[in-house]
TORDO-780746 format. One record per residue (C-alpha): residue in three letters; y, x, z. Coordinates in steps of 0.001 Angstrom, whole numbers, plus 500000, padded with zeros to 6 digits. Each point is the difference from the previous one (the first is absolute). Example, Ala and Ser with C-alpha at 12.3 -4.5 7.8 and 13.67 -1.06 7.14 Angstrom:
<atoms>
Ala495500512300507800;Ser503440501370499340;
</atoms>
This chain:
<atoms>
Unk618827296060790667;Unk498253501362503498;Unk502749501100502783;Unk501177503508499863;Unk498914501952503524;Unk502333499657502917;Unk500461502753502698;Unk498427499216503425;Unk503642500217502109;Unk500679496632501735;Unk503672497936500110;Unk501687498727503179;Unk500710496136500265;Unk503655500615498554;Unk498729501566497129;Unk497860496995499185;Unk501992498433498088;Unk501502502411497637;Unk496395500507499066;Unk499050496686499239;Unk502845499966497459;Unk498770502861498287;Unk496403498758499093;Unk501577496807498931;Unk501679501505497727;Unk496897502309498904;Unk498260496538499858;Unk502099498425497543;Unk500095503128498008;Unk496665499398499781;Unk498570503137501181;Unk497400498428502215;Unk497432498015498474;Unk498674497017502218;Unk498560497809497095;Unk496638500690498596;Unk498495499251496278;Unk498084496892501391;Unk503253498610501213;Unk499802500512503932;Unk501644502276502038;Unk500253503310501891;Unk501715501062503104;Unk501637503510498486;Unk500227501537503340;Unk496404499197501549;Unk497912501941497283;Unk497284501175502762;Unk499199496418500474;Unk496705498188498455;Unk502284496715499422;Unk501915500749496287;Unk500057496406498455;Unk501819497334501555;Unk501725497103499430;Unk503839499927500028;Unk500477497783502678;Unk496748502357502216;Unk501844503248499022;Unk503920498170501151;Unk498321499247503285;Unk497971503611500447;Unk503842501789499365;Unk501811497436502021;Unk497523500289502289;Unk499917504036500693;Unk503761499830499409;Unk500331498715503524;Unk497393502039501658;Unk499947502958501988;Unk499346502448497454;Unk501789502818499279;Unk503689499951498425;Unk498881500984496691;Unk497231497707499460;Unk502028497158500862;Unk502706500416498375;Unk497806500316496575;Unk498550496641501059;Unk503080498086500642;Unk501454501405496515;Unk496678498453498525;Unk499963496484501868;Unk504065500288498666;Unk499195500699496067;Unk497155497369500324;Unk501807496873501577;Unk502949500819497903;Unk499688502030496310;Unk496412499003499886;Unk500096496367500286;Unk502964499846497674;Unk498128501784497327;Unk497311497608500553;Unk500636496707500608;Unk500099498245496502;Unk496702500805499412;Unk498875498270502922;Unk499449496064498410;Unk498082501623497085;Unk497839501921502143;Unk499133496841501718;Unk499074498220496536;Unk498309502596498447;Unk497329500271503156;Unk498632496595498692;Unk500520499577496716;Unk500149496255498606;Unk499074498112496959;Unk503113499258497461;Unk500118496337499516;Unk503435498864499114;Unk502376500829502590;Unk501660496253499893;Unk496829498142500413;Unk499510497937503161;Unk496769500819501948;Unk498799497836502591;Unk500079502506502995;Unk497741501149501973;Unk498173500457496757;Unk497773497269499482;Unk497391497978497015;Unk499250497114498835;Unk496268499030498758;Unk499808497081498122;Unk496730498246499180;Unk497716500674502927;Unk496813498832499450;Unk499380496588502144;Unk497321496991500196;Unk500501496813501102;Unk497756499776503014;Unk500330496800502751;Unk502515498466498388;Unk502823503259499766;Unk500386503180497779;Unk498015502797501833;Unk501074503751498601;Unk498962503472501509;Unk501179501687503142;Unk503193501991500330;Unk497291502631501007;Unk497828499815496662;Unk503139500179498200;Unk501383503443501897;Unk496228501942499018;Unk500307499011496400;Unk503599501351500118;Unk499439502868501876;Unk500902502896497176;Unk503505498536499978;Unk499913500783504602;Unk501564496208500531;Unk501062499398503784;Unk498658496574499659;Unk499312496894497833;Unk501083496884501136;Unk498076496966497972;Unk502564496164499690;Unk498637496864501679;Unk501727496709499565;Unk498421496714500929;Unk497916499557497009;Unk498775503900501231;Unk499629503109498178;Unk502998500152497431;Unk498689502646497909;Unk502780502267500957;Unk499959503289502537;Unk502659502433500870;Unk499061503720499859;Unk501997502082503111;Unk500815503697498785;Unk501508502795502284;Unk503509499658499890;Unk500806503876499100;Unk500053501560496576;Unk496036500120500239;Unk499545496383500256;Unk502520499241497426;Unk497959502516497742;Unk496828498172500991;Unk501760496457499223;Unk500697501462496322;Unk496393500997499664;Unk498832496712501091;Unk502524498342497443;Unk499166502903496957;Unk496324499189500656;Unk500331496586499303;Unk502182500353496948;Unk497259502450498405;Unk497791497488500144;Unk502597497101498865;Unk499505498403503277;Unk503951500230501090;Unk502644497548500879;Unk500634499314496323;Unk496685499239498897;Unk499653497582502624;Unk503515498245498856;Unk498367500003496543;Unk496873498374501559;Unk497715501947498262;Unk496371500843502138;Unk501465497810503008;Unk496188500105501308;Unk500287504274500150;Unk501969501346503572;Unk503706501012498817;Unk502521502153502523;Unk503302501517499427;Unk502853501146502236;Unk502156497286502048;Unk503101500016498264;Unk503606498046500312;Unk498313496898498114;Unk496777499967502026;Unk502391500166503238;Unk501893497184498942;Unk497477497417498607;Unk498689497181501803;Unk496898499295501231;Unk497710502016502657;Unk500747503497497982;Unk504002499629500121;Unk499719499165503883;Unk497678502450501068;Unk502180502395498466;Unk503435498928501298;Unk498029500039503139;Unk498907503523500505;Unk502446501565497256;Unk503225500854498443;Unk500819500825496883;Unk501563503919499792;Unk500528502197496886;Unk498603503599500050;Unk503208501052499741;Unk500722497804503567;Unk496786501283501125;Unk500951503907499321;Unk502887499685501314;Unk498477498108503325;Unk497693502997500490;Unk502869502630499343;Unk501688498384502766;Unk496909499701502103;Unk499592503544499917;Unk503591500888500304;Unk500292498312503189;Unk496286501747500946;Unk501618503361499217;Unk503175499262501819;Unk498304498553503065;Unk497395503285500209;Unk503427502085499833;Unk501148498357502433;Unk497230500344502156;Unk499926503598499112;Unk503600500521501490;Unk498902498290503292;Unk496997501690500214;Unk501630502909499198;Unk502950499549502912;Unk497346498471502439;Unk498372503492499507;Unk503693501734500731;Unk500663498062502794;Unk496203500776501321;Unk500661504231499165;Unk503676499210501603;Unk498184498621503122;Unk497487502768499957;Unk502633502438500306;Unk501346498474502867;Unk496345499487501711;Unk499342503635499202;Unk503334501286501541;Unk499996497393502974;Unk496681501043500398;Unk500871504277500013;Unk502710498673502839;Unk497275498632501805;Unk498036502612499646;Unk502509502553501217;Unk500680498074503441;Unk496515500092500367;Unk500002503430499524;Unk503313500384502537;Unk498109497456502538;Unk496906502139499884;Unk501853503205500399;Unk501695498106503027;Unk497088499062501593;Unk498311502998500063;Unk502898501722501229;Unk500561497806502915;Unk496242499820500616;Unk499855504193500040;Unk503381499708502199;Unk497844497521502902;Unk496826502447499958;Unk502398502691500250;Unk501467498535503239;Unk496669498876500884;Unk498861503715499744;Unk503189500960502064;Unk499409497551502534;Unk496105500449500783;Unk500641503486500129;Unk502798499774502543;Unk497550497597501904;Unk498080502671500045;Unk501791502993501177;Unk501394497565502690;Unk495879499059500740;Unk499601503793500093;Unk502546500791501760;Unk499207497576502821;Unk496321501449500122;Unk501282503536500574;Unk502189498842502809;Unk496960497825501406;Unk498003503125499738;Unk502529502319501629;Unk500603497495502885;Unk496121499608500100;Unk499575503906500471;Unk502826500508501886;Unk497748497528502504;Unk496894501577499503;Unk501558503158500708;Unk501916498563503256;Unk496281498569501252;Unk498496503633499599;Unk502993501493501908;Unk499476497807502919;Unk495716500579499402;Unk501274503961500566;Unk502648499248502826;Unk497063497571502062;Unk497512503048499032;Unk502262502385501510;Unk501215498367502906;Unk496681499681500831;Unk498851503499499705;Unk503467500799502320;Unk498495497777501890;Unk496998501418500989;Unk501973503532499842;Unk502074498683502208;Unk496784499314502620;Unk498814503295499773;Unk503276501769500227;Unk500358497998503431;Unk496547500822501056;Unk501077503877499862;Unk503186499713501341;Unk500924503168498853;Unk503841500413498686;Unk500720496915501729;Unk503842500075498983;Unk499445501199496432;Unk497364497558499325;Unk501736497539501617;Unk502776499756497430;Unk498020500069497161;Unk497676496789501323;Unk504011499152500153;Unk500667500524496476;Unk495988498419498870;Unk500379497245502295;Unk503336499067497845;Unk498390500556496647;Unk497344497677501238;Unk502438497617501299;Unk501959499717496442;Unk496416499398498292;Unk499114497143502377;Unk503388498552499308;Unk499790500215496243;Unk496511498143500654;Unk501614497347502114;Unk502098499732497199;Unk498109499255497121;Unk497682497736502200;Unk503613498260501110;Unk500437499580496720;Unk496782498466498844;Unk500019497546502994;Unk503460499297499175;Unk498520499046496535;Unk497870497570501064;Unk502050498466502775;Unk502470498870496885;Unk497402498913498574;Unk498824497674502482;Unk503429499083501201;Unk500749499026496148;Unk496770497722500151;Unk500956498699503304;Unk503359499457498849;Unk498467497674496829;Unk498029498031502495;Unk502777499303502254;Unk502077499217496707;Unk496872497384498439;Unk499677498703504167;Unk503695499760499469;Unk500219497960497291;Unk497020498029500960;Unk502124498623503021;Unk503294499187497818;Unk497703498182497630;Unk498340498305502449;Unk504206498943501695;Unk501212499508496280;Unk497296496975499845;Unk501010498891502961;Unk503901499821499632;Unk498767498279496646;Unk497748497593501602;Unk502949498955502538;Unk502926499874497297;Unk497802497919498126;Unk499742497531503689;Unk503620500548500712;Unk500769498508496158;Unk497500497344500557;Unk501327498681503536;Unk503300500454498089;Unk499066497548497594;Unk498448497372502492;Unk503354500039502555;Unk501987499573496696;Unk498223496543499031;Unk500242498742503613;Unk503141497824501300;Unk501454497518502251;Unk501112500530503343;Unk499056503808500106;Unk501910500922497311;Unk501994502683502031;Unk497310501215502180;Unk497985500175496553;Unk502981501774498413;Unk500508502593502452;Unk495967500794500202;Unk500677500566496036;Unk502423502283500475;Unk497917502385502356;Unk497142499582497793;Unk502013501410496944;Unk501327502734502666;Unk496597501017500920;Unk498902499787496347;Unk502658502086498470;Unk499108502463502664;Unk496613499970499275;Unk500547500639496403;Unk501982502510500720;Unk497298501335501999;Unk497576499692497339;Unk502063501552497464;Unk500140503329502244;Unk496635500335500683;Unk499658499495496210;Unk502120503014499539;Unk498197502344502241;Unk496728498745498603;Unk501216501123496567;Unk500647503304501911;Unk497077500949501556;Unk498659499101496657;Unk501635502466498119;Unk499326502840502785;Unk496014498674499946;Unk500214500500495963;Unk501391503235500715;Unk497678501353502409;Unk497327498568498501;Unk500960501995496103;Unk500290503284502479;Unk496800499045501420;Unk498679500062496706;Unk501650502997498331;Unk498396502113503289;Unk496905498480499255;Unk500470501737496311;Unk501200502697501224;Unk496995500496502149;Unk497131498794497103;Unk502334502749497389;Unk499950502868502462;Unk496319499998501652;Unk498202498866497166;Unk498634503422499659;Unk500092500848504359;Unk497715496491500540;Unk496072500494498865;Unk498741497077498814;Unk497279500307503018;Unk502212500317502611;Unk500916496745502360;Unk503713499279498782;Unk500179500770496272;Unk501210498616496449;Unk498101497596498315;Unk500224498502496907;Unk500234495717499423;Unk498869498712497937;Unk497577502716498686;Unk496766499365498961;Unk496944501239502017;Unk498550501949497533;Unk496806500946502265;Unk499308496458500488;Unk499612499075496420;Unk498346502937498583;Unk497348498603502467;Unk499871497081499332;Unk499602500632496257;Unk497406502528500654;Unk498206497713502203;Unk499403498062497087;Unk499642502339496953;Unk497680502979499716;Unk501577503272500640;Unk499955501850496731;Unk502353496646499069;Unk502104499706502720;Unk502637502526500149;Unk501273499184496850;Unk499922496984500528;Unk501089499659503253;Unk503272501966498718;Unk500785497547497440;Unk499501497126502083;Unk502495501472502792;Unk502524500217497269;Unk499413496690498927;Unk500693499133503492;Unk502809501806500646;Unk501823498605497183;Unk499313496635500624;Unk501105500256503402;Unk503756501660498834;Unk500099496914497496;Unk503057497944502243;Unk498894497025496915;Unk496919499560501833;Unk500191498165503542;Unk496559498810501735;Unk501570498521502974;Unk500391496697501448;Unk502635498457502816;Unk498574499260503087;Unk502090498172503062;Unk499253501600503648;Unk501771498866503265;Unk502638498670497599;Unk500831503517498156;Unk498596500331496187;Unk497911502912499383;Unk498072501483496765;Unk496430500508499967;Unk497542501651497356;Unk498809496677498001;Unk496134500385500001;Unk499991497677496772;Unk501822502593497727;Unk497917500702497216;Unk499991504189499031;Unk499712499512504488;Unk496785498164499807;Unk498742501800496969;Unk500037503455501651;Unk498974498869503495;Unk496588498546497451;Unk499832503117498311;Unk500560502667502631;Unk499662498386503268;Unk502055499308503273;Unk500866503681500694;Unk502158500401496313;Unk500894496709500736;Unk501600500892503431;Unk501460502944498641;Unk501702498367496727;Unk501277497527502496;Unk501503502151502969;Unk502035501743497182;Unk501906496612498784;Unk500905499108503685;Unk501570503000500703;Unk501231500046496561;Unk501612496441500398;Unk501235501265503632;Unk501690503604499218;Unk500812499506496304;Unk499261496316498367;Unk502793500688497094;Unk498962502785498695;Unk496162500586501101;Unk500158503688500319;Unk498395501778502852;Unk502248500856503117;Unk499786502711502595;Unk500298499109503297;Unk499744501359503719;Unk496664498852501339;Unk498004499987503280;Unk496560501120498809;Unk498440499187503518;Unk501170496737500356;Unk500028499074496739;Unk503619498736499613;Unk503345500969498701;Unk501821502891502983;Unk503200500157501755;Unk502660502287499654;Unk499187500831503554;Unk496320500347499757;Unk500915502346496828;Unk502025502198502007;Unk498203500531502643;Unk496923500722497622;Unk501896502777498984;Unk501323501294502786;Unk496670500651501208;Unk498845501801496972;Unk502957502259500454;Unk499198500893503845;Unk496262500118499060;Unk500918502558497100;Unk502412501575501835;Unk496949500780503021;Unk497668501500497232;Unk502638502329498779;
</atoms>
């Protein structure tokens, strides 16, 4: 009977149950059918599947096994009815039939069910054809023996020896299943056709022809090699002892595959159990992920956000600072071109004023309005006082500040020079100390007494030492400090006139550590053709340029003059001798002046440094010979306006 159709509507977990019950009950009813003609069976509820015949115990482990799944409600709850009626009605139903199944698969001979076999099956041949050869009975091989036998599928033939040699006798091996016991009755029928069995060789008749029969309970218990043979590799069993041995065989090899079924079947629970878990431990992890990711990014767009905020209020600030440059810048420009027009005009009231006295007409009238010129005039020449005042004022700060260092370094020159001295005589005083200690005798109190004023005189020179040490650490923090505001003017200066300063002027801003460009284009020129070289030339300067930044590379060796250690270019440096081979002395010289100044200016970070420069003499400038440079490019502009 096929299953009736069932609507498509899924059950929740709680209603799982209740529907298992009810195809249980349709099971037992026997309104599903899940055995077919040919004796196997069906799954009732997979009818789309190819699989429609299996065994009982394939078909309990498919519905056990999609009972715990993660199907839907409906399916397994039709499963776990059908694992249920299977394990329980089924197996009751049956279970008799089990044993007889078993014995009708291999169907056995009937002998008489109380007749004692020697088991495993086994023959006897009696009268094996011998000679008497050397002295002994000589037969045929056990081998021989198994290819005459061979329609009867013995195991083996085993021929007797004694000491006299071939007894005449061999034992025929059979399987020891139904198979070989129906062989064994073959070879013993076979024998008996042809009146060759165990009773024609009792009754002695044709003892010359071969004779075999089955090993019974006599043969097992007579003496001679036969009966020992056979109580050595035998027993005697009925085949009623021998059915019921097998029965049991199997019965155990059903119960132990059940077993194993049942294991397998909750190793494969506790595996779908553990999957579950994976799969939801795994969803968790999954989720934080998820959460960690959403995190991230937020904080991440929060930092560019402030990032954004914060370059951008850099920026107003940085624009805000250039408009207030600017306007101070004009407001100067436009105070120079006042004073231009107030030295233009007191010059033309100037020569006014001449003519007007050369006339001398309106002497009273004229003579307060030279009055009134002469004061505009006078106002102008002080505002140009001024801003001269205030230039020279400049630089006299400036040289005071550097005179001020010197007298500071002069300063602390002299205190190191009376520190080593106050050391030098402590170190005396302790010495002399020591000596008038270790002398004695009659001197002792003169001795004493010179001890004491030599501690006196030592404690005060400590003391002495120990404030000069003091303002030496002074005058060490006010050098530090003049020289950082040395420096930051010295910034200050390279920042603002980096675009006043022309690069061919005498006081300018020049770049260390740069490479001479010039100087290596012609050298490479010099030595490739000029359609070549300007490619070339480029790609070699870049070459340069970044092997000169690499702070990993060092070509310089220590070199000890008037006791001070100083770094020179080492001429043994390999990319160094390579390129002065390739491209001469003059790339040479220029690859070179770039690392000194390099490992002067920068030597940690090998970038190229600006720096205020005296192009005439070919050094680095003052602060004083950079102020007065442009102090006189402001009167000499000033002039030409």
């Amino acid at each position: 009977m096929s299953s009736s159709s069932e609507d498509t509507s899924e059950i929740s977990d709680s209603e799982i149950d209740d529907y298992e019950a009810k195809s249980y009950i349709k099971l037992k009813a026997g309104k599903y059918r899940i055995k077919n003609e040919d004796d196997s069976y069906r799954c009732p509820f997979c009818l789309g599947k190819k699989v429609h015949d299996y065994r009982r115990k394939d078909l309990l482990q498919h519905a056990t096994g999609i009972g715990a799944s993660n199907r839907g409600g409906k399916v397994k709850a039709n499963h776990r009815a059908l694992a249920r009626y299977l394990s329980s009605d089924l197996e009751n139903e049956e279970g008799p039939s089990m044993q007889h199944m078993v014995i009708e698969q291999e169907p056995t001979p009937k002998p008489k069910q109380d007749d004692l076999f020697v088991w495993p099956w086994m023959g006897i041949l009696a009268s094996v054809p011998t000679e008497w050869k050397n002295g002994k009975h000589v037969g045929g091989s056990g081998t021989a023996l198994k290819e005459q036998l061979s329609k009867f599928n013995p195991l083996k033939v085993h021929p007797l020896w004694n000491y006299k040699g071939h007894t005449g006798y061999a034992i025929v091996g059979f399987n020891r299943d139904w198979a070989g016991f129906k062989d064994a009755m073959a070879f013993e029928n076979y024998f008996e056709a042809r009146h060759l069995g165990k009773k024609d060789w009792h009754g002695r008749s044709r003892r010359h022809d071969m004779h075999g029969w089955i090993a019974r309970a006599d043969d097992y218990n007579s003496g001679g090699p036969v009966g020992e043979h056979l109580k050595r590799n035998g027993d005697l069993k009925t085949v009623t002892d021998v059915t019921k041995e097998q029965s049991r065989k199997n019965d155990k090899l059903v119960a132990n595959l059940a077993s194993q079924i049942d294991v397998k079947n909750k190793h494969l629970q506790e595996l779908e159990c553990k999957y579950n878990e994976t799969a939801l431990s795994l969803d968790k992890l999954m989720e934080e992920n998820d959460k960690l990711h959403q995190t991230y990014n937020e904080e991440i767009r929060k930092m560019q956000k402030l990032a954004r905020d914060h370059s951008r209020r850099i920026f107003m600030e940085n624009e805000k600072l250039r408009e207030q440059l600017d306007s101070q810048r004009n407001e100067l420009d436009y105070r120079c071109r006042q004073l231009d027009k107030l030295v233009v005009q007191n010059d033309m009231d100037r020569r006014k004023l001449d003519d007007e006295r050369k006339k001398n007409i309106h002497v009273g009238f004229f003579a307060l309005q030279n009055a009134r010129k002469n004061d505009s005039l006078l106002l102008a020449s002080i505002e140009q006082k001024k801003a001269d005042e205030n230039v020279l004022k400049l630089v006299e700060e400036q040289k005071r500040e550097k005179e001020a260092a010197l007298r500071k370094i002069l300063q602390l020159e002299k205190q190191l020079d009376a520190k080593q001295k106050l050391e030098l005589e402590i170190e005396q005083l302790k010495g002399k100390v020591q000596v008038m200690k270790h002398m004695g005798g009659e001197e002792d109190m003169a001795i004493k007494k010179k001890l004491e004023e030599m501690d006196e005189e030592l404690k005060d020179k400590i003391e002495e030492m120990e404030l000069m040490e003091n303002m030496n650490q002074a005058l060490l923090i006010k050098e530090r400090k003049s020289n950082d505001e040395l420096q930051d003017a010295r910034k200050e200066l390279i920042t603002g006139l980096r675009e006043i300063l022309s690069g061919r002027s005498l006081i300018g801003i020049r770049r260390m550590g740069e490479l001479d460009t010039k100087a290596m284009c012609n050298a490479y020129k010099q030595k490739f053709p000029a359609k070549e070289g300007d490619v070339k030339a480029a790609m070699i300067l870049s070459r340069w340029e970044a092997e000169i930044s690499d702070s990993n590379w060092h070509p310089f060796r220590i070199i000890t003059v008037d006791g001070q250690q100083l770094e020179v270019i080492n001429e043994d440096d390999e990319k160094l001798s390579q390129l002065k081979e390739d491209l001469g002395d003059e790339a040479y010289k220029a690859v070179t002046t770039a690392l000194l100044e390099l490992n002067e200016y920068n030597p940690s970070g090998r970038y190229v440094v600006p720096e205020l420069w005296n192009f005439k003499e070919d050094r680095k400038a003052t602060l004083k010979e950079v102020i007065q440079y442009i102090l006189k490019q402001w009167k000499t502009h000033k002039r030409k306006r």
